[in-house]
PDB file as gemmi writes it, atoms N, CA and C in Angstrom:
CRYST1    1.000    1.000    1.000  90.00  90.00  90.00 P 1                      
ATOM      1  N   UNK A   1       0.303  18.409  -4.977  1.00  0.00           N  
ATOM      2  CA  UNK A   1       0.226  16.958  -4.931  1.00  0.00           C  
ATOM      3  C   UNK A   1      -1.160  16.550  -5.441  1.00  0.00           C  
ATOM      4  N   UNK A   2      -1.237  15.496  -6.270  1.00  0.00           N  
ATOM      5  CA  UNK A   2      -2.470  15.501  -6.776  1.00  0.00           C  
ATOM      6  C   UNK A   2      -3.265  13.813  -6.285  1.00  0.00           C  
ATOM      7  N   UNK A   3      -4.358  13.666  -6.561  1.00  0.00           N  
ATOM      8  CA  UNK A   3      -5.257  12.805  -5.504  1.00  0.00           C  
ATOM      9  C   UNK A   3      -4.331  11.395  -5.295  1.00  0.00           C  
ATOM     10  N   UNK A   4      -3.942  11.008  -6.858  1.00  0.00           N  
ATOM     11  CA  UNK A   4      -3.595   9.776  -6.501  1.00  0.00           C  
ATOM     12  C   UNK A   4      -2.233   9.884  -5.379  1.00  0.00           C  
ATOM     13  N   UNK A   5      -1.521  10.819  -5.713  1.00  0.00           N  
ATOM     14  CA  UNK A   5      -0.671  10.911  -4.898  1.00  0.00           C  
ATOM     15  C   UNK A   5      -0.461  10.758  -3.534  1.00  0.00           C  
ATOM     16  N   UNK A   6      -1.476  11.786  -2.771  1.00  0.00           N  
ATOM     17  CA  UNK A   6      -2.092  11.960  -1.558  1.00  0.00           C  
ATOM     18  C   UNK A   6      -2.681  10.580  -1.121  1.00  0.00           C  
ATOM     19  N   UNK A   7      -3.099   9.879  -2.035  1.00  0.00           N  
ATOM     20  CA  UNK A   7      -3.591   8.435  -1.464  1.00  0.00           C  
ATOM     21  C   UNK A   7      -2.894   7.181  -1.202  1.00  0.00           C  
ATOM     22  N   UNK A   8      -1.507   7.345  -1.984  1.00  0.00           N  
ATOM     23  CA  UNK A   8      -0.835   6.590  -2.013  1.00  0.00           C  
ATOM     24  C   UNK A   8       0.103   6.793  -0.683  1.00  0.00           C  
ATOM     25  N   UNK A   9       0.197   7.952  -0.217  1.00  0.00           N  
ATOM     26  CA  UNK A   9       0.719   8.554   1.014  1.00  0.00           C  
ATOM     27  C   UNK A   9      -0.255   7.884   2.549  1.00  0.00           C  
ATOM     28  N   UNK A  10      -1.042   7.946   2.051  1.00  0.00           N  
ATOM     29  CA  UNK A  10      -2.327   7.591   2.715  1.00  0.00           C  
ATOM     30  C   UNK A  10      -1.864   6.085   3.226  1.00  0.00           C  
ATOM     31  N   UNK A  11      -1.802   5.584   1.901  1.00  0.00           N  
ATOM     32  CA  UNK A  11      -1.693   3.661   2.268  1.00  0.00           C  
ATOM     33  C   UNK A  11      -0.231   3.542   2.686  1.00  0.00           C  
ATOM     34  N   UNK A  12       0.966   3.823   2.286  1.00  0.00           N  
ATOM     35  CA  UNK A  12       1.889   3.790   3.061  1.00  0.00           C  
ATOM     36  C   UNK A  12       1.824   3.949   4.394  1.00  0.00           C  
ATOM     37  N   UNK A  13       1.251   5.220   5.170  1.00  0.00           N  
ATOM     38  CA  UNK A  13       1.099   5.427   6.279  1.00  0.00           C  
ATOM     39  C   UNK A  13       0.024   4.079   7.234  1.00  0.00           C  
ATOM     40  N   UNK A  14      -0.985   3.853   6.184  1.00  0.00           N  
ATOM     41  CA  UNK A  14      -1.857   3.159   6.883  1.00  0.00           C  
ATOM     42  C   UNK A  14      -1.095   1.641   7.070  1.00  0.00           C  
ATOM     43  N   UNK A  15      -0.608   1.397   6.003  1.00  0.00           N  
ATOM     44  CA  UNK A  15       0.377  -0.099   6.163  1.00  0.00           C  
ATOM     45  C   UNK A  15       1.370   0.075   6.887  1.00  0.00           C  
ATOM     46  N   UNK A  16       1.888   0.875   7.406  1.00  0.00           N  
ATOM     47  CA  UNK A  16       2.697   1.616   8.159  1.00  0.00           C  
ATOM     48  C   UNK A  16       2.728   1.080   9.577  1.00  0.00           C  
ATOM     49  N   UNK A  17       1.283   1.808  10.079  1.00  0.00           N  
ATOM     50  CA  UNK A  17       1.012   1.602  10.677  1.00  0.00           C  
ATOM     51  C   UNK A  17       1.076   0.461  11.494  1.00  0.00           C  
ATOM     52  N   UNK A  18      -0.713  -0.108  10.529  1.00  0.00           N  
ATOM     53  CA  UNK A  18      -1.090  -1.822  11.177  1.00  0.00           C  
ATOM     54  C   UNK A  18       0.057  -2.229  10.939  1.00  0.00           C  
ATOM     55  N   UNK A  19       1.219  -2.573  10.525  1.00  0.00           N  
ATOM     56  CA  UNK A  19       1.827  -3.513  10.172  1.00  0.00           C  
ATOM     57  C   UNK A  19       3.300  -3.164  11.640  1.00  0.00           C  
ATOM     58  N   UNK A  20       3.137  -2.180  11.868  1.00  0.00           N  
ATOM     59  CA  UNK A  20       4.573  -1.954  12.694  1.00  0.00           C  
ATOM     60  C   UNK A  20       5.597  -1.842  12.361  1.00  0.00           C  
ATOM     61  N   UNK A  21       6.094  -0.873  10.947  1.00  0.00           N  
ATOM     62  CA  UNK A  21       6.777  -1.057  10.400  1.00  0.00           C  
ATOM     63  C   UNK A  21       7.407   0.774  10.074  1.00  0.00           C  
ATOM     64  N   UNK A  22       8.953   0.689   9.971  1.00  0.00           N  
ATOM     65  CA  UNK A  22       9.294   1.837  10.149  1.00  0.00           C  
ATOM     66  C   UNK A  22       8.761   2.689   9.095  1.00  0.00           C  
ATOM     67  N   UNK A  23       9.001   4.128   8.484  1.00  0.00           N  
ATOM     68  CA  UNK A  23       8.968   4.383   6.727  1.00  0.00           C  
ATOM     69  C   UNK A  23       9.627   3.659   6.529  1.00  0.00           C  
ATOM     70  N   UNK A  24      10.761   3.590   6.700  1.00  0.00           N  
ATOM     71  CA  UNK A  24      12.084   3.420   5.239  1.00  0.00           C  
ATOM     72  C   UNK A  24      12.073   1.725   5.171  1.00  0.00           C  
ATOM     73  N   UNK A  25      11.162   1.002   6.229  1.00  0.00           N  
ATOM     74  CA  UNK A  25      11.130  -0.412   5.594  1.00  0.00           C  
ATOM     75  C   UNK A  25       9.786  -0.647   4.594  1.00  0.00           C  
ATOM     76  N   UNK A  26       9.063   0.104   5.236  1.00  0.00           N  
ATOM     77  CA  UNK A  26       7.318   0.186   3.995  1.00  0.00           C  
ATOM     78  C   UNK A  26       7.948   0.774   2.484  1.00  0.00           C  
ATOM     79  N   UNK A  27       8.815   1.818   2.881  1.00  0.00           N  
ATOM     80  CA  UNK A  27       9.053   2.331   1.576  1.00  0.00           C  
ATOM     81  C   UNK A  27      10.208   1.012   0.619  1.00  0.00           C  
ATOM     82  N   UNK A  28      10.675   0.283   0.950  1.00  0.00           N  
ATOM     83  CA  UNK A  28      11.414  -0.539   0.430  1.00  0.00           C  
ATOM     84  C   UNK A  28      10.221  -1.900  -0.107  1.00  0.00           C  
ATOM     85  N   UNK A  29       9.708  -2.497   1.197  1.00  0.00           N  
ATOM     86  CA  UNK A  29       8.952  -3.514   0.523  1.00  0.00           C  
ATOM     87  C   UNK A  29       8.358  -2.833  -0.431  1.00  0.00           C  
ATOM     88  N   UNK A  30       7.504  -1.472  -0.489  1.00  0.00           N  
ATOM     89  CA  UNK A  30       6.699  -1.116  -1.768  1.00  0.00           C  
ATOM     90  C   UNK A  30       7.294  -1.252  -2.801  1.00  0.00           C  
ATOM     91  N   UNK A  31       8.698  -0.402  -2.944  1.00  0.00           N  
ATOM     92  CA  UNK A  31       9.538  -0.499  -3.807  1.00  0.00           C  
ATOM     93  C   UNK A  31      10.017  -1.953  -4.813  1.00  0.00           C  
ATOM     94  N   UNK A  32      10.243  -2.430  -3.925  1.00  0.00           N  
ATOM     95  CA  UNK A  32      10.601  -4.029  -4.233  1.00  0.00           C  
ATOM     96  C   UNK A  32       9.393  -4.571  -4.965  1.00  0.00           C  
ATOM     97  N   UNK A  33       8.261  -4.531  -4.320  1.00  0.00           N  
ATOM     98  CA  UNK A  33       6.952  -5.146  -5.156  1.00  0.00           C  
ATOM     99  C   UNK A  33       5.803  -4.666  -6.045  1.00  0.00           C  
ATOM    100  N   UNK A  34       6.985  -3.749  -6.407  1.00  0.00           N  
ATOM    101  CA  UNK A  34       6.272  -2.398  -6.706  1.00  0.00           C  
ATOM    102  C   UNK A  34       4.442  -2.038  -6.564  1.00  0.00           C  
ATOM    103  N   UNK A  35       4.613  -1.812  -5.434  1.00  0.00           N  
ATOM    104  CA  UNK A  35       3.220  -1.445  -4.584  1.00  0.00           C  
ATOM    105  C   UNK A  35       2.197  -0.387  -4.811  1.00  0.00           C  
ATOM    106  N   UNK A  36       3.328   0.707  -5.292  1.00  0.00           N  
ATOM    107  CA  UNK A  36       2.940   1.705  -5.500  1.00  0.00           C  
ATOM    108  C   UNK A  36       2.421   2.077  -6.995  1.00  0.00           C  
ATOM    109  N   UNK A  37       2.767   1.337  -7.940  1.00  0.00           N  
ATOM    110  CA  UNK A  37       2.181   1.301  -9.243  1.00  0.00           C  
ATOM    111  C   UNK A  37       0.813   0.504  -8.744  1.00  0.00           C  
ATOM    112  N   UNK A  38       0.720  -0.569  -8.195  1.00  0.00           N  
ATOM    113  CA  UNK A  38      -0.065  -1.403  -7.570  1.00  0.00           C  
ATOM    114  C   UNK A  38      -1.681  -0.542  -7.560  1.00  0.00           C  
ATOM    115  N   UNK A  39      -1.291   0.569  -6.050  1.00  0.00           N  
ATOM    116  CA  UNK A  39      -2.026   1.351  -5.877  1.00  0.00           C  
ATOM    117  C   UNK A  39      -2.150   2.586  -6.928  1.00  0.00           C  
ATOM    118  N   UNK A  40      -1.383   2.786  -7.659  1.00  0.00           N  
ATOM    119  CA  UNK A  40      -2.147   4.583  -8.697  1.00  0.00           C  
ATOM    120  C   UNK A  40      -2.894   3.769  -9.644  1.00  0.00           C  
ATOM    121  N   UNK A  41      -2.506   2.337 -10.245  1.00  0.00           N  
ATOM    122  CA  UNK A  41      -3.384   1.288 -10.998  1.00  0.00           C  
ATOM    123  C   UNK A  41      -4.992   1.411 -10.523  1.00  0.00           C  
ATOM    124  N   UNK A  42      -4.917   0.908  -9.029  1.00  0.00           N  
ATOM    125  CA  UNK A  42      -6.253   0.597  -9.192  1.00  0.00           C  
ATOM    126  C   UNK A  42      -7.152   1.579  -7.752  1.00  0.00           C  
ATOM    127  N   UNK A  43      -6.477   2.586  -7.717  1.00  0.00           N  
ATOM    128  CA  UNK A  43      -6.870   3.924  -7.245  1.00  0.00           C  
ATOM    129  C   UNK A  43      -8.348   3.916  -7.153  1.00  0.00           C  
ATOM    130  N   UNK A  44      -9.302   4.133  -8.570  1.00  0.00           N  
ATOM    131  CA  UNK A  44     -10.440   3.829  -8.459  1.00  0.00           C  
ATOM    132  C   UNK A  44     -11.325   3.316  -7.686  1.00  0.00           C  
ATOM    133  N   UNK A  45     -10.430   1.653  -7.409  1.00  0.00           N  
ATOM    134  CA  UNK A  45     -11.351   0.547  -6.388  1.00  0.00           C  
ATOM    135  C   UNK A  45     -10.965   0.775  -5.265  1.00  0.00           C  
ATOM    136  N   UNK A  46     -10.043   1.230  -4.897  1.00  0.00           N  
ATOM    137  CA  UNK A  46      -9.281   1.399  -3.466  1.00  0.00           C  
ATOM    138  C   UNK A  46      -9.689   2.475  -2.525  1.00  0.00           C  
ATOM    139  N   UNK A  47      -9.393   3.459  -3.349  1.00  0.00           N  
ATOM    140  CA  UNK A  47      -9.582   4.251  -2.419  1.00  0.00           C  
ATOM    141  C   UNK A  47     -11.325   4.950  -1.894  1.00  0.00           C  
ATOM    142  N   UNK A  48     -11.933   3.803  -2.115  1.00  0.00           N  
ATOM    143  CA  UNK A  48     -13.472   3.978  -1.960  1.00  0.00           C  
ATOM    144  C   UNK A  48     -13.667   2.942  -0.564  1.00  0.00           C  
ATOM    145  N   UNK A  49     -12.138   2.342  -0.428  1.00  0.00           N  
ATOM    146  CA  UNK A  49     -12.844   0.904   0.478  1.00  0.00           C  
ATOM    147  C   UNK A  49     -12.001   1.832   2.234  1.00  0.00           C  
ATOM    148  N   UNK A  50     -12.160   1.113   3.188  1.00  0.00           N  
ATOM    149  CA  UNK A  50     -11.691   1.404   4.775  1.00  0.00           C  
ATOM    150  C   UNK A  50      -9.707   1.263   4.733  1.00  0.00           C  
ATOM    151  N   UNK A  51      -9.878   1.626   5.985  1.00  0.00           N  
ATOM    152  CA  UNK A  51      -8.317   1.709   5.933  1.00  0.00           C  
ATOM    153  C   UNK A  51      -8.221  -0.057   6.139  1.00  0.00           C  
ATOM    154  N   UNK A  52      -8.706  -0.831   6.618  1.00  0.00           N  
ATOM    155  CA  UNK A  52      -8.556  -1.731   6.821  1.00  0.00           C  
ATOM    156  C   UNK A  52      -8.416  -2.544   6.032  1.00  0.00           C  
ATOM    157  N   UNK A  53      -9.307  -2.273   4.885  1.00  0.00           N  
ATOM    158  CA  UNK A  53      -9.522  -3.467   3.522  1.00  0.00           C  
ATOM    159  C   UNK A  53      -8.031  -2.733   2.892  1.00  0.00           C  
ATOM    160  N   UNK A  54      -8.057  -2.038   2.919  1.00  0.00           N  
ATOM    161  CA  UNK A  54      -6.067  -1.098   1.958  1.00  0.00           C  
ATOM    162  C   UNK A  54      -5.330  -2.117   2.134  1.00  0.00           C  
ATOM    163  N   UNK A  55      -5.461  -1.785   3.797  1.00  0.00           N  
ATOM    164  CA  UNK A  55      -3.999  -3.057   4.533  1.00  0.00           C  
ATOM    165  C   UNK A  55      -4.226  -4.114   4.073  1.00  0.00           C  
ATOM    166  N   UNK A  56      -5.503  -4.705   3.886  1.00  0.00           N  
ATOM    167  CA  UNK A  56      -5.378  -6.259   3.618  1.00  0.00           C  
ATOM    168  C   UNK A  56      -4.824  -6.923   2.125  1.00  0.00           C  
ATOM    169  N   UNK A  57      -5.810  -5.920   1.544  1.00  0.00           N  
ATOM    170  CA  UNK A  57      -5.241  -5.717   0.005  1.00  0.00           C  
ATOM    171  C   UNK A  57      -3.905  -5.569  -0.455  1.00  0.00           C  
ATOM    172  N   UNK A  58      -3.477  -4.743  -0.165  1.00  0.00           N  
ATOM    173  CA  UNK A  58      -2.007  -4.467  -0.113  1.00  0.00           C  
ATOM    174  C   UNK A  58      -1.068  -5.916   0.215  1.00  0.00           C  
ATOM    175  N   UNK A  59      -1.356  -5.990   1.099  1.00  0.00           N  
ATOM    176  CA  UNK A  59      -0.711  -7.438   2.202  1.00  0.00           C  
ATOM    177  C   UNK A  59      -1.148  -8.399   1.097  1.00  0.00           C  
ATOM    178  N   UNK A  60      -2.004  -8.521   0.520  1.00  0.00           N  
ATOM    179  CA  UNK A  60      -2.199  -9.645  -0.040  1.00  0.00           C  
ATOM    180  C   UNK A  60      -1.408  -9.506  -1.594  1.00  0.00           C  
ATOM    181  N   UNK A  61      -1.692  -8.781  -2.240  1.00  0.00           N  
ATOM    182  CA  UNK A  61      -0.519  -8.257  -3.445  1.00  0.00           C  
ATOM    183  C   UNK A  61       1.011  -8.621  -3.250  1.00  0.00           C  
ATOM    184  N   UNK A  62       1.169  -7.974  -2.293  1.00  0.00           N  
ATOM    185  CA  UNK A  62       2.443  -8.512  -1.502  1.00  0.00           C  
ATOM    186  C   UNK A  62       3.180 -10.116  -1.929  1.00  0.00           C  
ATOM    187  N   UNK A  63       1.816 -10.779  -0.856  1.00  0.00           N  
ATOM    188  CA  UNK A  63       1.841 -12.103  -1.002  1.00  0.00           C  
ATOM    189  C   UNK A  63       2.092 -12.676  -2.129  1.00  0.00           C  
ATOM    190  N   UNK A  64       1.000 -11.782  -3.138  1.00  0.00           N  
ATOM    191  CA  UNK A  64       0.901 -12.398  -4.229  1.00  0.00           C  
ATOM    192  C   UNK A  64       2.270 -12.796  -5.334  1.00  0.00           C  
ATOM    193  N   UNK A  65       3.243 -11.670  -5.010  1.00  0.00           N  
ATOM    194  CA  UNK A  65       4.324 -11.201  -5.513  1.00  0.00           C  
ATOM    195  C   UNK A  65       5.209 -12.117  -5.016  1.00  0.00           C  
ATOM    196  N   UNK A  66       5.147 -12.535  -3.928  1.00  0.00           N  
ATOM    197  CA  UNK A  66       5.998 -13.914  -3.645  1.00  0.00           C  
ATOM    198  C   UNK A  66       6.808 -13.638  -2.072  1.00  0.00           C  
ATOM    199  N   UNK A  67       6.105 -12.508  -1.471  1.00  0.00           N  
ATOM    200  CA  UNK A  67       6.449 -12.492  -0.354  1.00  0.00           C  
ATOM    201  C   UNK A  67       5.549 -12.186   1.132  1.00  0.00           C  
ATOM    202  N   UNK A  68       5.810 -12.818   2.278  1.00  0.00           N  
ATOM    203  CA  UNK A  68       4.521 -12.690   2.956  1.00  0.00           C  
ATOM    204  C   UNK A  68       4.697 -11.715   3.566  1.00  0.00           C  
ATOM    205  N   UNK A  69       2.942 -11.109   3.370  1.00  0.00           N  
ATOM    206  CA  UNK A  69       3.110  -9.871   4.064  1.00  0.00           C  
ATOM    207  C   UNK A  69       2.726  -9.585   5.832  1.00  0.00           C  
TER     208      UNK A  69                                                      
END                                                                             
């Protein structure tokens, strides 16, 4: 498995988490908003920041996409 990969595993779990949400519903919203291109995109900036700023980021992409996160 290679970094971006492992990180993207990372933010699923971490949105996972904070958010209270099962896998197979994280794995769908990602899917749907496509989240996960989202994150191997901008890998670089991300995965330098807290688990906290991920979630927010994420959540806010989300948003951005037209649904609240």
């Amino acid at each position: 498995m290679d970094e971006k990969t492992r990180f993207v595993v990372y933010c699923i779990e971490q949105y996972k988490t904070a958010k209270n949400l099962k896998g197979r519903e994280v794995i769908d919203l990602f899917n749907q908003y496509q989240v996960i291109g989202y994150i191997r995109d901008f890998y670089e900036s991300l995965h330098t920041t807290g688990r906290q700023y991920i979630v927010e980021d994420i959540g806010q992409y989300i948003e951005s996409q037209g649904k609240r996160a």
